[in-house]
C-alpha positions in Angstrom: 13.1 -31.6 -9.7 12.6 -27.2 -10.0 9.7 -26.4 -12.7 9.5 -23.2 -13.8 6.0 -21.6 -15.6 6.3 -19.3 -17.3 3.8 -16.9 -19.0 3.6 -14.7 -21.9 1.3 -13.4 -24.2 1.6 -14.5 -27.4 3.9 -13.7 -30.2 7.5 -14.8 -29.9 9.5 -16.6 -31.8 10.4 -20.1 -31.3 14.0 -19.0 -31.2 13.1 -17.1 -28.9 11.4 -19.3 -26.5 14.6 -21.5 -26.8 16.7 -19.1 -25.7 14.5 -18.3 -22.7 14.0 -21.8 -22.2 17.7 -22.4 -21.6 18.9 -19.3 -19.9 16.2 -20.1 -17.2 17.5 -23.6 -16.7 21.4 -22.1 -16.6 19.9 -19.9 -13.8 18.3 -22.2 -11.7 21.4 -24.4 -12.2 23.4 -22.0 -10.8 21.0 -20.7 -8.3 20.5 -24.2 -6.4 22.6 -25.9 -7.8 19.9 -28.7 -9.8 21.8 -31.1 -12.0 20.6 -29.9 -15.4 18.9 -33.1 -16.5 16.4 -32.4 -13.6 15.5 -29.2 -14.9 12.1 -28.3 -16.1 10.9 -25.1 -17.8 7.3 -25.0 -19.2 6.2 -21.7 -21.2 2.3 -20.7 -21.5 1.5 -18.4 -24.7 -1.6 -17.1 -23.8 -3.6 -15.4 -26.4 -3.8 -11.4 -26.5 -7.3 -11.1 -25.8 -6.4 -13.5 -22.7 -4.2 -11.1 -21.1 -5.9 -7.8 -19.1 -3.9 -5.0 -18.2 -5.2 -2.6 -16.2 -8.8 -3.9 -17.2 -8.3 -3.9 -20.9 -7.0 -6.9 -23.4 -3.6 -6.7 -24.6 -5.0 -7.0 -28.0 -7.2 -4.5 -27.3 -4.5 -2.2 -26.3 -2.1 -3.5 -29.2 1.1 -5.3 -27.4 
């Protein structure tokens, strides 16, 4: 059974997570061939004050 994680800081929408959730599964479908019922994708919103880049919160940096 593939699982994908996937992580991203906060703030889409939930079309948008939809969308990514099933364009990830079409890949991995046609990547290895998975039967699509065996699929798992599991997105992590992580808060903005979570995230550092280059040592500095996204929030802090405004993304």
């Amino acid at each position: 059974m593939p699982f994908a994680q996937i992580y991203l800081i906060e703030g889409r929408t939930e079309e948008q997570k939809r969308a990514l959730i099933e364009k990830v599964t079409e890949a991995i479908v046609e990547a290895i061939g998975a039967p699509k019922a065996n699929v798992r994708v599991w997105l992590h919103d992580v808060p903005k004050e979570n995230w550092g880049i280059a040592g500095v919160s996204a929030k802090d940096l405004g993304r």
